[in-house]
Residue, then its C-alpha position, 0 to 999 in steps of 0.5 A: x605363440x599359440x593361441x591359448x598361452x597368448x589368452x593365459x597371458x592377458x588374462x593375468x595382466x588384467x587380473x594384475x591391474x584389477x588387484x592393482x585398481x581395487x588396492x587404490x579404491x580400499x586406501x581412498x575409501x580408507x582415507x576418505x570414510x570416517x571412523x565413529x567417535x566417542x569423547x567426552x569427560x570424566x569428572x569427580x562428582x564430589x568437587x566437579x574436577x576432571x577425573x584421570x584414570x578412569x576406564x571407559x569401555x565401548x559396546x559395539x552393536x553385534x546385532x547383524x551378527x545375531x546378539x541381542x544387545x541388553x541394556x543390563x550388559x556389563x563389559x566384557x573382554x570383548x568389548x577391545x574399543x576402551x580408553x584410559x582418561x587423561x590428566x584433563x579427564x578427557x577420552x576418545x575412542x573411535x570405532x567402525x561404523x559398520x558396527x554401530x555403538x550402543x553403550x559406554x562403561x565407565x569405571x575407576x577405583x574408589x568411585x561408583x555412579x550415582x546410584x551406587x553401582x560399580x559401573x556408569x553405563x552411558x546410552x549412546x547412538x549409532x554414531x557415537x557422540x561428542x562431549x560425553x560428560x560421565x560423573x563418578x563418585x567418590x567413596x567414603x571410608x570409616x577407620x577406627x581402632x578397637x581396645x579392651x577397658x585398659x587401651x589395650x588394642x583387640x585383634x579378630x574383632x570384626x567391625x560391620x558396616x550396617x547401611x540406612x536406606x529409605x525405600x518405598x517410604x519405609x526405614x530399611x537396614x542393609x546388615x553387613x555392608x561392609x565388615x573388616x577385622x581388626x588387626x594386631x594393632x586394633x585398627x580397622x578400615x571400612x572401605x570402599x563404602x557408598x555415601x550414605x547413613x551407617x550404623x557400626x556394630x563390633x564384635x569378636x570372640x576371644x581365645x580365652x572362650x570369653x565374647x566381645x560385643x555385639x557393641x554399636x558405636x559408640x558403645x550401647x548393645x541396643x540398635x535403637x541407642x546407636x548414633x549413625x555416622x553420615x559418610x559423606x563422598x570421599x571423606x574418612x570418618x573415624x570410630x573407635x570401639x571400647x569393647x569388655x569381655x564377657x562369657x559366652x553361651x549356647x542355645x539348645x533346642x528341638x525342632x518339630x514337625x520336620x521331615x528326617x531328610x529335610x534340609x534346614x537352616x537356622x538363623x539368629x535374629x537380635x531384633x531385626x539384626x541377622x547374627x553370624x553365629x555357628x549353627x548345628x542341626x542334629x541327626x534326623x532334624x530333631x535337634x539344634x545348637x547356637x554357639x558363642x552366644x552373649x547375653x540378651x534377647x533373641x528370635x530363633x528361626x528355623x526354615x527350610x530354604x529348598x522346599x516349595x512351599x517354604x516351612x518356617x518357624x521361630x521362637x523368642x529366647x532370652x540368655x541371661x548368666x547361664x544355658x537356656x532351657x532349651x527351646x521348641x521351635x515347631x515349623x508350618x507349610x507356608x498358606x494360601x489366603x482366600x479372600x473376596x471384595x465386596x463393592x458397595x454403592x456400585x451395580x457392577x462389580x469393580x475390575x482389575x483390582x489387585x491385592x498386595x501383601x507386604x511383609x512387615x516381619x523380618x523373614x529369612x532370605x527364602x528362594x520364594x520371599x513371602x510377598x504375595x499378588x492377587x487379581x480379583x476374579x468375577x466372582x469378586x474373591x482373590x487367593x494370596x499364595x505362600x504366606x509364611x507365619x508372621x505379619x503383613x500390609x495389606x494393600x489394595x488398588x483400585x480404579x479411579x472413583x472408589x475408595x477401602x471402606x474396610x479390610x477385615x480378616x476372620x479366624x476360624x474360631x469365630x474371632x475378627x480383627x481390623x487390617x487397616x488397624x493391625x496389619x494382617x497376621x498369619x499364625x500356625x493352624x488355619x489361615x484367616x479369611x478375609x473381606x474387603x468392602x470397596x465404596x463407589x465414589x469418595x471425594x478428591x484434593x486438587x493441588x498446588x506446590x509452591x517453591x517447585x521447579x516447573x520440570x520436577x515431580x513432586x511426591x505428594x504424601x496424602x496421609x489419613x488418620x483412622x484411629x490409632x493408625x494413619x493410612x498413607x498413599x502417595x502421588x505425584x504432581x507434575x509442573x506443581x500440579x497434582x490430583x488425589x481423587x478416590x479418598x474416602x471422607x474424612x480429615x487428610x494431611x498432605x506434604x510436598x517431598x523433595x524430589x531425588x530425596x528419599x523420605x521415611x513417609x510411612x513413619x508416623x513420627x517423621x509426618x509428626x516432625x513434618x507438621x509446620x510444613x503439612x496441609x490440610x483437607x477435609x474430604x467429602x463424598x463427591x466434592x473436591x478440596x483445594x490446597x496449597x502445600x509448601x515444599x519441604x527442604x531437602x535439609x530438613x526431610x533427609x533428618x527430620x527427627x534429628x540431625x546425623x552426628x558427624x564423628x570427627x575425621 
């Protein structure tokens, strides 16, 4: 046999045996390496018992591919590593090492994570982890039936859903929640909806061209009347409505100082409630229509949402037994305030101060929200940017050891007005200007918590009476320990809040109901106060005007 064919030959039966060896050495590797694991347990938040059906999804690290893994990721089809929980509420999912775990996604129906969102997201290491324990809880949901005077069940009425929610210390509605409409029976059902405070407002129109509603449950047309239901996890709380017909108008009006071209959006506001109203803007931007609108008081608003800076405008209308006259609603630019601080007691200016406005009117939802930010320059002035026609909280941080001695803003007629007192107000015409003195020095409180747990932070509420006002700052104290330093002199009231629990602190009337459990300081220049302060029970800071009447399940 030739020389050539003998090599071809070898060559194959060493390439065989190579394939043949390489085979076996996958297989051992594949028996002996180990696969990533994630197990754990789903459990139903409410009644701590385990949770069967619940998805759970696993992230693998794409990162050697060039992704960045982000922690605001939601599941994707991508994601193929999931499991479904058992009878037990038990998972196990395993995965290639190669490519590491990062998150896991837990979701089941009628369930949500512990700060309302639909989906649990779990951090997990590289490896995966064991005995995984996730949460869900359940949500509520409020049925009813809605009928005219003589029971007779209404159909088309919608049923909204109004969420109570405490953030940053102040009161705040989520208008339209939830809705559902009421079927041929007058029956409604709210749901899924988070546990949580909610007012009901009903209302619908008839095909007679006559209105029912807006009613609040269990039967008043002010907010302020209302009962709030307090749905608690996976309960059912029943509502009925009463409802009587009544005829509907419309508000006319012109708009002024609008460009032809220009885009513009009316909004109805009854209080601080948006109503969903059909709205028309006529040809040129000269005029407008509000349709099916009840009897009672009103703000228009007129805005355009397109532009940079936003033009806003409103205007007050009250429909009595007739069409109103027709309303005039002339829009402004949003303006820039200047400002400029003012340190006294102090050689040098002070730096990295920061001035905040905070809107206290009830404004439209705008690409641009008028909440505006400002840093102090050397010169010491600040310039607040975009602020719509409507009233604001000013607030200013410092650094430690000074303390406001007063905000005051200057019209151009010569006229002044107290911030701390009366809040900030921004009219048509030109803005005002405003002036902050800050004082070197001020005093401070050190104190103690009793009845805190070592490993919580507490808030501290140090509130302070200046006239018919009471100014409000919060800290935190740690192991039962806190320190309030940069107050100016005078008479302080101080609260222990239960952490986790959302408290509406800025409520004068809710510190008032919180006295029993207030302490006390009076502050001097340069010295420090000691104090003690009870914690409040939960209980008691969730509701502390009045406790939420429960509607029968």
């Amino acid at each position: 046999m030739p020389a050539a064919p003998r090599r071809y030959i070898i060559w194959r039966m060493l390439r065989w045996a190579t394939l043949v060896l390489l085979h076996t050495a996958l297989q051992v590797a594949a028996q002996t390496t180990p696969n990533g694991v994630v197990s754990g347990t789903v459990v139903n938040a409410a009644n701590g018992e385990p949770l069967a059906g619940a998805l759970v999804v696993l992230r693998v690290s794409y990162a050697s591919y060039g992704f960045r893994d982000r922690a605001g990721d939601r599941p994707s089809p991508g994601d193929m590593a999931r499991a479904v929980t058992d009878e037990s509420g038990n998972f196990t999912i395993q995965f290639d090492p190669a490519l590491p775990a990062t998150r896991l996604f837990v979701s089941h129906e009628g369930f949500r994570s512990a700060d309302n969102r639909e989906i649990v997201t779990v951090p997990l290491l590289s490896a995966g982890g064991r005995n995984v324990s996730v949460a869900l809880v359940p949500q509520s949901a409020i049925q009813g039936q809605v009928a005219d005077g003589e029971g007779i069940p209404l159909k088309g009425v919608v049923v909204r859903a109004i969420r109570i929610e405490v953030q940053d210390g102040r009161r705040l509605l989520r208008h339209n929640y939830g809705a559902a409409v009421s079927g041929a029976d007058g029956t409604y059902r709210l749901a899924p909806l988070a546990p949580g405070s909610y007012y009901l407002e009903a209302s619908g129109a008839g095909a007679d061209g006559r209105g029912y509603g807006p009613l609040y449950f269990p039967g008043t047309v002010e907010q302020s009347a209302a009962h709030a239901l307090q749905a608690r996890a996976g309960e059912t709380i029943a509502a009925d409505f009463e409802l009587s017909p009544h005829p509907l108008y419309k508000i006319r009006g012109a708009l002024n100082n609008v460009p032809p071209m220009r885009h513009v959006v009316l909004r109805l506001l009854r209080g601080d409630e948006p109503l969903s109203n059909a709205t028309h803007v006529g040809a040129g931007n000269k005029s407008f229509e509000i349709e099916s609108v009840p009897p009672g008081s009103y703000v228009v608003q007129a805005f355009t949402p397109d532009t940079i800076p936003t033009e806003f405008g409103e205007a007050a209308v009250t429909v009595g037994d007739r069409d109103p006259a027709a309303v005039q609603i002339a829009l402004n630019s949003a303006v820039d305030v200047r400002g400029r601080i003012e340190v006294v007691g102090g050689r040098r200016p002070a730096r990295f101060v920061y001035v905040s406005a905070t809107p206290l009117t009830s404004f439209p939802p705008l690409r641009i929200p008028p909440i505006s930010r400002a840093m102090m320059i050397a010169d010491g002035s600040f310039l607040l940017r975009n602020l719509l026609p409507g009233k604001y909280e000013l607030s200013v941080r410092l650094l430690p050891g000074s303390y406001i001695e007063s905000m005051i803003a200057s019209s151009p007629g010569g006229a002044t007005a107290d911030i701390q007192q009366d809040g900030l107000v921004i009219g048509p015409g030109r803005p005002p200007e405003l002036k902050i003195a800050i004082r070197r020095g001020g005093g401070e409180i050190d104190g103690t918590v009793e009845g805190a747990e070592r490993s919580d932070a507490v808030p501290i509420v140090v509130a302070r009476k200046s006239g018919t006002t009471r100014s409000v700052t919060l800290v935190s104290a740690e192991r039962g320990r806190f320190l309030a330093s940069g107050l100016a002199p005078g008479d302080y009231d101080l609260y222990a809040l239960p952490p986790s629990t959302p408290v509406e602190y800025r409520n004068p009337d809710v510190l008032d109901a919180l006295r029993q459990f207030a302490g006390h300081a009076e502050v001097r220049d340069g010295l420090t106060e000691a104090v003690t302060l009870r914690l409040v029970p939960a209980n008691i800071a969730s509701h502390p005007l009045r406790e939420l009447p429960r509607a029968a399940n």
